[in-house]
C-alpha positions in Angstrom: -35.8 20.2 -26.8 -38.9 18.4 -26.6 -40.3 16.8 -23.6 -39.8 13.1 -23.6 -41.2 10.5 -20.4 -39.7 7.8 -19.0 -42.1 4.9 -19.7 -43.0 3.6 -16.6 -42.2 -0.1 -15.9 -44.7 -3.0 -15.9 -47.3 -3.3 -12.6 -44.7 -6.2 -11.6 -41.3 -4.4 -11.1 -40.1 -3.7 -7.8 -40.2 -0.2 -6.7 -36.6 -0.2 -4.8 -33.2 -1.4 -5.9 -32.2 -4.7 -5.5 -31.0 -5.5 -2.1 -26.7 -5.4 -2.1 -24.8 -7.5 -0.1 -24.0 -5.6 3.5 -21.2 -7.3 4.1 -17.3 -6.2 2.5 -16.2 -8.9 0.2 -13.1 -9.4 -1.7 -13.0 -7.4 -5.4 -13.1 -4.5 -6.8 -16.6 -2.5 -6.9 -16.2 0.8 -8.4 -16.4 1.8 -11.9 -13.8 4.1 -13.4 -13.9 2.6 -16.8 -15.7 1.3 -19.8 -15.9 -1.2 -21.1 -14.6 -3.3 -18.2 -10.9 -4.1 -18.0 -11.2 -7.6 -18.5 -12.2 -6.7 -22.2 -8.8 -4.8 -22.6 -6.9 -7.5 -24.7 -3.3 -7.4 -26.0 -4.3 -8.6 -29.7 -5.8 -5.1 -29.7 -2.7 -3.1 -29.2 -2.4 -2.7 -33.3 -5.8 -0.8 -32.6 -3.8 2.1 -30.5 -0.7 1.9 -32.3 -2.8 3.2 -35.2 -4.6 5.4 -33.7 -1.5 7.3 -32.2 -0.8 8.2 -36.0 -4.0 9.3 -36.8 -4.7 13.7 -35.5 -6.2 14.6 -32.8 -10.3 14.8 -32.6 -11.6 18.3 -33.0 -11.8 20.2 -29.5 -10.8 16.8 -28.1 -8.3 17.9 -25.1 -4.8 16.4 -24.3 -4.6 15.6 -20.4 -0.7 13.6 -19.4 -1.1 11.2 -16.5 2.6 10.0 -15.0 3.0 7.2 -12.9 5.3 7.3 -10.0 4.8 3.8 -8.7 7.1 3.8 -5.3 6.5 4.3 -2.0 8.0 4.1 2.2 5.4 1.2 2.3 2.7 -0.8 0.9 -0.8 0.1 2.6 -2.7 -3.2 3.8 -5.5 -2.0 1.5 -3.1 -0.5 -1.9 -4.0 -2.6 -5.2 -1.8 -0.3 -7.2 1.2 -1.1 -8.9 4.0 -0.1 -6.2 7.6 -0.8 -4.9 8.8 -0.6 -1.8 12.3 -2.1 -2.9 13.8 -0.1 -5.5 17.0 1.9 -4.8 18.2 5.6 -6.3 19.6 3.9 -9.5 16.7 2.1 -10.4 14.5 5.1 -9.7 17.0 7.0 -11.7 16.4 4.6 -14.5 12.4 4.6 -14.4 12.5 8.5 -14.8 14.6 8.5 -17.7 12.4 5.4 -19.2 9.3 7.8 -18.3 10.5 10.7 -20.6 11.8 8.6 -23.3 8.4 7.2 -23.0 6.8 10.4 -23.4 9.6 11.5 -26.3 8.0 8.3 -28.1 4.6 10.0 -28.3 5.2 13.8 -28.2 6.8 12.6 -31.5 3.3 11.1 -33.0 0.5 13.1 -34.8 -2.0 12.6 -32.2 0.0 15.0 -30.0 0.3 17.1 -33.0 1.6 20.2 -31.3 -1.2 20.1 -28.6 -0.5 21.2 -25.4 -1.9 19.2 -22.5 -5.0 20.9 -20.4 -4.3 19.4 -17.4 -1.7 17.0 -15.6 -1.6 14.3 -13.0 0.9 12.4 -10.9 -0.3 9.9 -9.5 1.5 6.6 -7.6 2.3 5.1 -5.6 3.7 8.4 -4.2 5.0 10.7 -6.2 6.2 12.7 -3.1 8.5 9.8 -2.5 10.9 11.4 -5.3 13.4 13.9 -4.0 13.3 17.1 -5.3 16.3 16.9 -8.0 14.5 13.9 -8.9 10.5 16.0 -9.7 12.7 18.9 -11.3 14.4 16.2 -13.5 11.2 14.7 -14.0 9.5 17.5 -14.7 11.5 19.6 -16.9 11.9 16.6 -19.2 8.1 16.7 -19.6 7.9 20.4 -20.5 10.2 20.6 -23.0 8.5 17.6 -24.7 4.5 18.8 -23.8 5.0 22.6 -22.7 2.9 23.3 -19.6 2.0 26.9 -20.6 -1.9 26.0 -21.4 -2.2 23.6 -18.2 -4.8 24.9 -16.3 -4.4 22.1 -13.6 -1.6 20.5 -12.2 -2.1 17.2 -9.7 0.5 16.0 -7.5 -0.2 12.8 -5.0 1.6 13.5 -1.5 2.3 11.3 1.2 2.4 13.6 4.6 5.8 11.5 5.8 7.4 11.9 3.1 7.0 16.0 2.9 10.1 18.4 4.3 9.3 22.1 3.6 12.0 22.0 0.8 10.3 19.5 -0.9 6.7 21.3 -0.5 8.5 24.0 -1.9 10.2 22.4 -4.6 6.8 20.9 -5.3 4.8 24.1 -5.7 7.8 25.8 -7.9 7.6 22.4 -10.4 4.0 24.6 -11.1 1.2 21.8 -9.0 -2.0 23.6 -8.4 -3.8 20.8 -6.7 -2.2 19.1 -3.7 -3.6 16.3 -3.1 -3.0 14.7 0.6 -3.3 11.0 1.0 -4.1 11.6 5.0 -6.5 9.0 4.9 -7.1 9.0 9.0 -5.7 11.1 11.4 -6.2 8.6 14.3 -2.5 6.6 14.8 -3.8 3.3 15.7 -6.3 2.6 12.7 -3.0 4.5 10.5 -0.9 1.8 11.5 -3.2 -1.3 11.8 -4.3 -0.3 8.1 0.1 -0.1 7.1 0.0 3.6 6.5 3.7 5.2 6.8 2.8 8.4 8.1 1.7 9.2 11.7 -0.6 12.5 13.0 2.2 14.8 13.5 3.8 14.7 10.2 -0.3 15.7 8.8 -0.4 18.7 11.0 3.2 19.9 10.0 2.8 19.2 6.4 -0.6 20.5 6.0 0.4 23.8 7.6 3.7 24.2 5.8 1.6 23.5 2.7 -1.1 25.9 3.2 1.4 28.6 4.6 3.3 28.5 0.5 0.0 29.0 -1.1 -0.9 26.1 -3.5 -3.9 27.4 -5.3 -6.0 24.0 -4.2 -5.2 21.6 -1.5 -7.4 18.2 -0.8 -7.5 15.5 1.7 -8.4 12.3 1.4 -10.1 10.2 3.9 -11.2 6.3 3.6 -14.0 5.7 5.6 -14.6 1.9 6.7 -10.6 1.3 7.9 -10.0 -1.8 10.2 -10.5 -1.3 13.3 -12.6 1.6 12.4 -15.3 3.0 15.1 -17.8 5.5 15.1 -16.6 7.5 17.5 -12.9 7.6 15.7 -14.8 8.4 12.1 -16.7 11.3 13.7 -13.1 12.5 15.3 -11.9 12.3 12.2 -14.1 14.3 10.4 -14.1 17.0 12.6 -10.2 17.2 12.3 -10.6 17.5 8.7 -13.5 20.1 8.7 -10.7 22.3 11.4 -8.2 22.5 8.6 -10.6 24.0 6.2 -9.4 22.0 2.8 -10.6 23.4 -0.3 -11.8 19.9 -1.0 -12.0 16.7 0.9 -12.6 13.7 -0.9 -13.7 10.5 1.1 -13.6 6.9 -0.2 -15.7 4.1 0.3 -13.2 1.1 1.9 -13.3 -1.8 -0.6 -10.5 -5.0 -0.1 -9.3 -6.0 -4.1 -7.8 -9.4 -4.6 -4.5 -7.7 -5.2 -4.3 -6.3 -1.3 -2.4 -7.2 1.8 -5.9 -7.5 3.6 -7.4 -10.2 1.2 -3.9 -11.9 1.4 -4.7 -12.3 5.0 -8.6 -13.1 4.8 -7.3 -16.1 2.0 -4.4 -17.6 4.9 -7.3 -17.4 7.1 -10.3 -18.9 5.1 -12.0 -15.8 5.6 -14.6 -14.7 2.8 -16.0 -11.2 4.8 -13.0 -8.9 4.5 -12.6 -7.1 8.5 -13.5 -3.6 7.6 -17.1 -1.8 8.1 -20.1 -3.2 6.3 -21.1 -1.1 3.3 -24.2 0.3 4.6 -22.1 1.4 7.5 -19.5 3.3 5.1 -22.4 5.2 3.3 -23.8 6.4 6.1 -20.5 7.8 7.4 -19.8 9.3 4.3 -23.2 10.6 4.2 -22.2 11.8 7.6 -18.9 13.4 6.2 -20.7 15.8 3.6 -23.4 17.0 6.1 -21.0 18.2 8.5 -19.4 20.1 5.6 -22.2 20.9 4.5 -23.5 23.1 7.1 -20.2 25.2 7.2 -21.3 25.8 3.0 -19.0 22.8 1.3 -20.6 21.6 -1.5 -21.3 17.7 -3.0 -19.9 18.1 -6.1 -19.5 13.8 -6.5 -19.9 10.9 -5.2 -16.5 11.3 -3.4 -15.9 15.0 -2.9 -16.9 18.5 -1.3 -15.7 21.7 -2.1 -15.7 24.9 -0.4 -16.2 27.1 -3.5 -17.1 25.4 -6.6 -16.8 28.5 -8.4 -12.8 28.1 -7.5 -12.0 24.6 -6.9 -12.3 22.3 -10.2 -11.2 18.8 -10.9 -10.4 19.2 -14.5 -8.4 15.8 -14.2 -11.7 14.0 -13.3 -14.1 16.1 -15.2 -11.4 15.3 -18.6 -11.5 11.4 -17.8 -15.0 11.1 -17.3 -16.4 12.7 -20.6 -13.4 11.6 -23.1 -10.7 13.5 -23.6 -7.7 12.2 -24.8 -5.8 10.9 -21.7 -1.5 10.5 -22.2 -0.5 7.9 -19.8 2.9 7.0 -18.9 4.4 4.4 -16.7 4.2 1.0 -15.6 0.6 0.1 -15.4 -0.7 3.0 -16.4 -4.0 3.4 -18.0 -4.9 5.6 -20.8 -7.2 6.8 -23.8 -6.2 8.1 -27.2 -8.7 8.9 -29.9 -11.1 6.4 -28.6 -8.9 3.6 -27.6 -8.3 2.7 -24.3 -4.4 1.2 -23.3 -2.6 -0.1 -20.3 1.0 -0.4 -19.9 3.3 -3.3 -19.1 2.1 -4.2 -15.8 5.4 -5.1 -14.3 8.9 -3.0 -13.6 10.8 -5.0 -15.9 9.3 -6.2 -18.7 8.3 -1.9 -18.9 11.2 -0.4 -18.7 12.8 -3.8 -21.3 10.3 -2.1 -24.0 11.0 1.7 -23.3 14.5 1.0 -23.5 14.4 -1.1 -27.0 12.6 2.1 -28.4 9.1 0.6 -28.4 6.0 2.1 -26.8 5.2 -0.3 -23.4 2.0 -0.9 -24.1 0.4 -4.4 -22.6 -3.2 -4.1 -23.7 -6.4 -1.9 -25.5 -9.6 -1.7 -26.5 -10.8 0.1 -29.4 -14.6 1.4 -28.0 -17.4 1.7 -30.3 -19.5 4.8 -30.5 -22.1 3.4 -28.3 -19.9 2.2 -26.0 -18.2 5.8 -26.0 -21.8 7.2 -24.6 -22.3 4.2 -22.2 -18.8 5.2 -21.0 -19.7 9.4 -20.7 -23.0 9.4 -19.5 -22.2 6.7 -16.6 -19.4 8.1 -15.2 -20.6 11.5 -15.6 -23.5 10.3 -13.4 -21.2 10.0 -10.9 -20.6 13.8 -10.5 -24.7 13.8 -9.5 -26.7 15.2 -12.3 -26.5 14.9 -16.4 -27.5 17.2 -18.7 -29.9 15.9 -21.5 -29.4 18.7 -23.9 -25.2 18.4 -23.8 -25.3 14.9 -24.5 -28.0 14.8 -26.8 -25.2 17.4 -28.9 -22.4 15.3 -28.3 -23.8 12.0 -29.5 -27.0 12.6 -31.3 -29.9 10.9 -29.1 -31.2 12.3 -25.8 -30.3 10.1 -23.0 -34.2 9.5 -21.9 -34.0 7.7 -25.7 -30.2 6.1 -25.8 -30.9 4.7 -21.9 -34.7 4.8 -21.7 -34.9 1.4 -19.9 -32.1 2.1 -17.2 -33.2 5.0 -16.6 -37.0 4.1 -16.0 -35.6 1.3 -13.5 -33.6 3.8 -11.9 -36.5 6.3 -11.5 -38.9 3.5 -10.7 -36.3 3.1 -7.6 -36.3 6.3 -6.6 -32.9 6.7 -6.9 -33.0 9.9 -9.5 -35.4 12.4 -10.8 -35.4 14.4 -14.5 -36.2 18.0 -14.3 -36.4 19.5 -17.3 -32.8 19.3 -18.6 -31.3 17.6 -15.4 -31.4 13.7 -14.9 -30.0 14.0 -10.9 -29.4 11.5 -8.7 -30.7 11.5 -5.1 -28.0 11.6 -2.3 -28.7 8.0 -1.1 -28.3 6.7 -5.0 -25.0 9.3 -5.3 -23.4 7.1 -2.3 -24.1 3.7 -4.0 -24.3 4.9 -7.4 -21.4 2.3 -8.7 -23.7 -0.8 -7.7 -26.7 1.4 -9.8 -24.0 1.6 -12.7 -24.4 -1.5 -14.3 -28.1 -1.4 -15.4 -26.5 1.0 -18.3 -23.6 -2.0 -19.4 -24.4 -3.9 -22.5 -25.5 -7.4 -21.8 -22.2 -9.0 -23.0 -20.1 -6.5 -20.2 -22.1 -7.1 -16.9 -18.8 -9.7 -15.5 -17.7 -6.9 -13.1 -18.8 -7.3 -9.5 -20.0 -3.8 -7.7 -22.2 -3.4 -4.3 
């Protein structure tokens, strides 16, 4: 490949990002999509209905995401679709919708016989099923999308809600990853922030858990709680670093419309949301990777450490960031097929009304455009630290220096990356803000979306 340069920008651009806001507002910041989610309409669901009768794209593969949406309680900071109300007969009926649901598309040509390449349940809290209730669950979804060729199985856990029976159950239903929402292992800021589980039930279900062998187990950590302190952050990390996960993954806190903590801020006339500043939550998940760091984790995003990339992969991640064809079930559910994105029926009802009249629950789509497709890769691809030029100048046909010349000058103008050879790579202080960075690489007619 030839050498191309960044032009460099004019004598009067500034050489360092634009200053963000320090302060945590109300919204949501990150990117995990594109284009944005308010362009997601429901005059394009024709769009996706056609495209689930079209065949797969070549070497394009099948990944199932399932939606388990209840849970003990509702977090002060959760803006997913949960219920904290629903009995065993309603449950009962939402797993049968689920697998009807996926009937409904194991039946179109886009599946046409594939089988998926990895799987994800995520919630809500999945653990909050019982164990009759997975194996039901699960055993549906195999004989409609055989397992066989799944080379990773997620499965969202809730440490008060795991018995050994059900860790058991779990790791027999085939999960490789288990993923433990732990969050903080301090009992105060765990029950300030509405968490169900307390310190006790981590330590008994993390050791139960590694004891049964699951190939992969992660943590996850939020850094920037209420009532969060330096002192309990740097506890915290050292408690996780002692159990030795194969990955940790820590989140920046952020305080959507949708939560019980803007709910508050709103009765209160309150515009700064009470959690740490985001200068303060970079820093301590800066501080996070360097401690596992020196005992040989690896960065591997802007989120995550492993101990041995060689083992530990996040195929789930790694497949919804470059474009594979993503099955979603459930309510709310997001998902991408053959280049349309879709979200489900937003609401319990009106989802499982649809499922049961035999139609697909879909609410909205958006049918992306090529360029829009390469936006989309190379953005949240970014997000894992480092590109490479010559893979996406095969996939889409222009090297990224030429498809996102003016971004990327800004960006290196910044400091905030460097392009060595075949590597466009992001510096740790850009990794750990890299959302706010995301939206110089947003057509003009997308840049709505709010981000730090």
């Amino acid at each position: 490949m030839s050498t191309i340069t960044i032009a460099p920008l004019p004598p009067s651009a500034k050489h360092a990002p634009p200053p963000a806001h320090q302060e945590t507002t109300a919204g949501s910041y990150f990117v995990t999509n594109y284009p944005p989610f308010n362009f997601w309409k429901p005059e394009f669901v024709p769009e996706l209905l056609a495209a689930i009768e079209q065949p797969p794209r070549a070497g394009v593969p099948l990944g199932l995401y399932t939606h388990i949406p209840f849970c003990r309680k509702r977090c002060h900071f959760c803006y997913f679709k949960v219920y904290t109300d629903k009995d065993s007969s309603e449950i009962k009926d939402y797993i049968d919708a689920v697998l009807k649901e996926f009937a409904l598309y194991a039946a179109k040509p886009f599946v046409a016989g594939r089988k998926p390449k990895f799987i994800y349940f995520g919630g809500g809290t999945p653990s909050y099923l019982s164990s009759d209730q997975l194996k039901h669950l699960t055993d549906g979804m195999k004989r409609l999308l055989p397992w066989d060729a799944a080379e990773e199985v997620t499965f969202e856990a809730e440490p008060g809600t795991l018995t050994d029976h059900k860790l058991r159950a779990i790791r027999e239903l085939g999960v490789t990853r288990l993923s433990l929402g732990i969050e903080h292992f301090d009992d105060h800021i765990l029950e300030i922030n509405g968490r169900a589980h307390r310190s006790k039930e981590i330590a008994r279900a993390y050791s139960y858990a590694r004891e049964i062998g699951f190939p992969q187990i992660n943590i996850d950590l939020i850094a920037g709680m209420v009532e969060e302190t330096e002192d309990k952050w740097k506890e915290a990390v050292a408690k996780a670093l002692a159990l030795q996960p194969d990955s940790l993954t820590v989140y920046q806190m952020e305080v959507p419309y949708n939560t019980g903590i803007y709910q508050q801020m709103k009765a209160q006339g309150k515009l700064v949301a009470p959690v740490a500043d985001w200068e303060t939550k970079r820093r301590w998940v800066d501080y996070a990777f360097r401690e596992f760091e020196k005992v040989g984790y690896a960065v591997n995003s802007t989120s995550t450490v492993v101990r041995d990339a060689s083992k530990v992969k996040f195929l789930y991640r790694e497949g919804l960031f470059s474009g594979a064809d993503l099955l979603s079930v459930g309510v709310a559910s997001f998902g991408h097929i053959n280049g349309v994105h879709y979200q489900n029926q937003a609401d319990f009802a009106p989802y499982l009304d649809k499922v049961h009249a035999g139609e697909l629950p879909i609410f909205r789509a958006y049918p992306t455009q090529p360029d829009e497709r390469y936006i989309r890769e190379f953005m949240l691809m970014l997000k894992l630290g480092a590109n490479s030029r010559s893979q996406f100048a095969a996939k889409f046909g222009t090297d990224p220096l030429e498809q996102f010349a003016a971004p990327l000058a800004l960006l290196k103008d910044w400091g905030c990356l460097t392009v060595d050879g075949d590597r466009i790579v992001l510096t740790r202080d850009a990794l750990l803000q890299v959302d706010r960075l995301l939206m110089e690489f947003f057509k003009p007619e997308h840049r709505t979306s709010r981000h730090v």
